[in-house]
SESE-853794 format. One record per residue (C-alpha): residue number from 1; residue in three letters; chain; y, x, z negated. Coordinates in steps of 0.05 Angstrom, whole numbers, plus 32768, in hexadecimal, padded with zeros to 4 digits. Each point is the difference from the previous one (the first is absolute). Layout:
n: NUM	res: ALA	chain: A	y: Y	x: X	z: Z
...
REM end
This chain:
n: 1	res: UNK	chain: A	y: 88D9	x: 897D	z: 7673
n: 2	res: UNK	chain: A	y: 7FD1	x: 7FCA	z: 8019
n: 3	res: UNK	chain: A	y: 801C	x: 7FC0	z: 8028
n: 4	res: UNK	chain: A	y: 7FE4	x: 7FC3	z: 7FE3
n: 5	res: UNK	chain: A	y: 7FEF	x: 7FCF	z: 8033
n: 6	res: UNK	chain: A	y: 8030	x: 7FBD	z: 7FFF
n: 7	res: UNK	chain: A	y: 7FD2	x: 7FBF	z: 8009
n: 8	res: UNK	chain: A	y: 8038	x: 7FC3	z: 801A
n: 9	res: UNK	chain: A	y: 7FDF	x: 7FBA	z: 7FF8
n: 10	res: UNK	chain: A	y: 7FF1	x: 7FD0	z: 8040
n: 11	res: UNK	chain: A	y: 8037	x: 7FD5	z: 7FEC
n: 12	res: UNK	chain: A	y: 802D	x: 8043	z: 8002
n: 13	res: UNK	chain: A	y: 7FE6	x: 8016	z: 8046
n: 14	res: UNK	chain: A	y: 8009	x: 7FAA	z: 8021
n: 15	res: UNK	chain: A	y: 8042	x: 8004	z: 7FDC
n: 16	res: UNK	chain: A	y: 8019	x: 803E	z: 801C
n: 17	res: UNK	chain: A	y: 7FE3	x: 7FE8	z: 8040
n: 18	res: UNK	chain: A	y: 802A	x: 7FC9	z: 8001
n: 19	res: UNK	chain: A	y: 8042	x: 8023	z: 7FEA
n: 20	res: UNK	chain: A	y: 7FFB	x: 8026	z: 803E
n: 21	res: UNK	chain: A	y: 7FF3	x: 7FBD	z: 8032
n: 22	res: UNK	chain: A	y: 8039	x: 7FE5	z: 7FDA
n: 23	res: UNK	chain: A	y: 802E	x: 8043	z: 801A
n: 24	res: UNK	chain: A	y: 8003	x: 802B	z: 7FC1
n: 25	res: UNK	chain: A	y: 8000	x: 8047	z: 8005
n: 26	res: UNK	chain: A	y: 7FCA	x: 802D	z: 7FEA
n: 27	res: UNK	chain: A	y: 8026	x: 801E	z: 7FD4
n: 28	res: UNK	chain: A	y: 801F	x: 7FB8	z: 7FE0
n: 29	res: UNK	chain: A	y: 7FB0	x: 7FED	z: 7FFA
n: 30	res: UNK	chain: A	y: 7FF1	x: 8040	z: 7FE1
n: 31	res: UNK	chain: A	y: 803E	x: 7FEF	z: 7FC3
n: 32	res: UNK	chain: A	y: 7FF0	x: 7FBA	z: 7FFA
n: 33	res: UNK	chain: A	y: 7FB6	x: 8001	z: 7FFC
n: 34	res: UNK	chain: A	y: 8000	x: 804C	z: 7FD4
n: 35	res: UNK	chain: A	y: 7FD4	x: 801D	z: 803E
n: 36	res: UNK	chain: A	y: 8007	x: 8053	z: 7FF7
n: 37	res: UNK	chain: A	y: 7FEB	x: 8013	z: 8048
n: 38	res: UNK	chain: A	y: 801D	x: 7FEC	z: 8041
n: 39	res: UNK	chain: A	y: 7FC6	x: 8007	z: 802A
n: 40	res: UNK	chain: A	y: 7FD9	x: 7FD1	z: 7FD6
n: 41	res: UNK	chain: A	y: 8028	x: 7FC5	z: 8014
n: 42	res: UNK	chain: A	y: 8003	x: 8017	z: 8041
n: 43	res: UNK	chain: A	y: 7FAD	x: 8006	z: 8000
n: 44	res: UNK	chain: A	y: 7FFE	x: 7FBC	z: 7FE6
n: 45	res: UNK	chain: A	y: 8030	x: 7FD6	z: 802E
n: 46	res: UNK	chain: A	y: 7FD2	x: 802B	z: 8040
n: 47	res: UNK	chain: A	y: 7FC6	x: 7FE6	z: 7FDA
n: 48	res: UNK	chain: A	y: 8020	x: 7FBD	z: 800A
n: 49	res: UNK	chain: A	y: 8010	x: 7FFE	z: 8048
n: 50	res: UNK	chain: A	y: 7FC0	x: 8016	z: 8010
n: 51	res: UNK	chain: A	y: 7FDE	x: 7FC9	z: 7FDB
n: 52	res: UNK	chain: A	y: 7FDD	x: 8029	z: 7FC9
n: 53	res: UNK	chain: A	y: 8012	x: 7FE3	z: 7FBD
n: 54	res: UNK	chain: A	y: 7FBC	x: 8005	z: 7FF2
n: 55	res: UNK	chain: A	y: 8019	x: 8049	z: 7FEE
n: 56	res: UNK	chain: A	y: 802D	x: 7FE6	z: 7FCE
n: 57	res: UNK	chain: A	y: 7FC5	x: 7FEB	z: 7FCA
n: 58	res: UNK	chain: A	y: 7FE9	x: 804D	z: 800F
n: 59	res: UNK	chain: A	y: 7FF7	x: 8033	z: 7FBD
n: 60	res: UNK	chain: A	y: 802D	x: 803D	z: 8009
n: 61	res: UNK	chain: A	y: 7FDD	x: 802F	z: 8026
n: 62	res: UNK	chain: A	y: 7FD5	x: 7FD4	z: 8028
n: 63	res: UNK	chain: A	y: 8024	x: 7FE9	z: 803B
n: 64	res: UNK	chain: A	y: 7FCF	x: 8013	z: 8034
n: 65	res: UNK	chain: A	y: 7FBD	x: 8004	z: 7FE4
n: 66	res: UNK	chain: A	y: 8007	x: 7FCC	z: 7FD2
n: 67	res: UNK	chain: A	y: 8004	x: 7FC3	z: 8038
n: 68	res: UNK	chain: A	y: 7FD9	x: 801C	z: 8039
n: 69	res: UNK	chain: A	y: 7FC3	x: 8005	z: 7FC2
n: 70	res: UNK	chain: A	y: 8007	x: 7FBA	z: 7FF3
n: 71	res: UNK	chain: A	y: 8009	x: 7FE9	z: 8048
n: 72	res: UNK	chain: A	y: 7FBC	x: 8029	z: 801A
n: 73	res: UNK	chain: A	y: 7FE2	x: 7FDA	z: 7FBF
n: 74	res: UNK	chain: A	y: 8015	x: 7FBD	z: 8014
n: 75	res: UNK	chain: A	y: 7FE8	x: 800A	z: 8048
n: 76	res: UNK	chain: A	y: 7FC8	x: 8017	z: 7FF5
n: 77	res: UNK	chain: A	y: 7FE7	x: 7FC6	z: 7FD0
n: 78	res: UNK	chain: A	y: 8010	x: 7FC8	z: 8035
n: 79	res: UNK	chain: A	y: 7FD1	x: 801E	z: 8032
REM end
């Protein structure tokens, strides 16, 4: 049986974000918000504290190669 891959909206991922500032369990986020996997809330709120909600607007998939292209991109057309 294949896994389909779950793709949560930005305003999913800010909200969930700020469920957890506000003092809400993971688990309470996960049943309020109809998130299946722990570790994706947790993966979003460290995404948070480390100031890379850039990640958020990120396909499924493409969390590391995905910004760092873009990034290199942008660099290198400014010098």
């Amino acid at each position: 049986m294949v896994k389909k891959r779950v793709a949560y909206s930005v305003d999913t991922k800010n909200k969930a974000v700020e469920m957890k500032l506000q003092g809400y369990t993971t688990k309470q986020v996960m049943q309020e918000l109809n998130i299946k996997n722990e570790t994706q809330v947790e993966t979003w709120f460290r995404w948070y504290k480390n100031g890379e909600t850039h990640r958020f607007h990120q396909q499924v998939g493409k969390q590391y190669s995905y910004e760092k292209k873009g990034w290199l991109n942008f660099q290198k057309s400014i010098n």
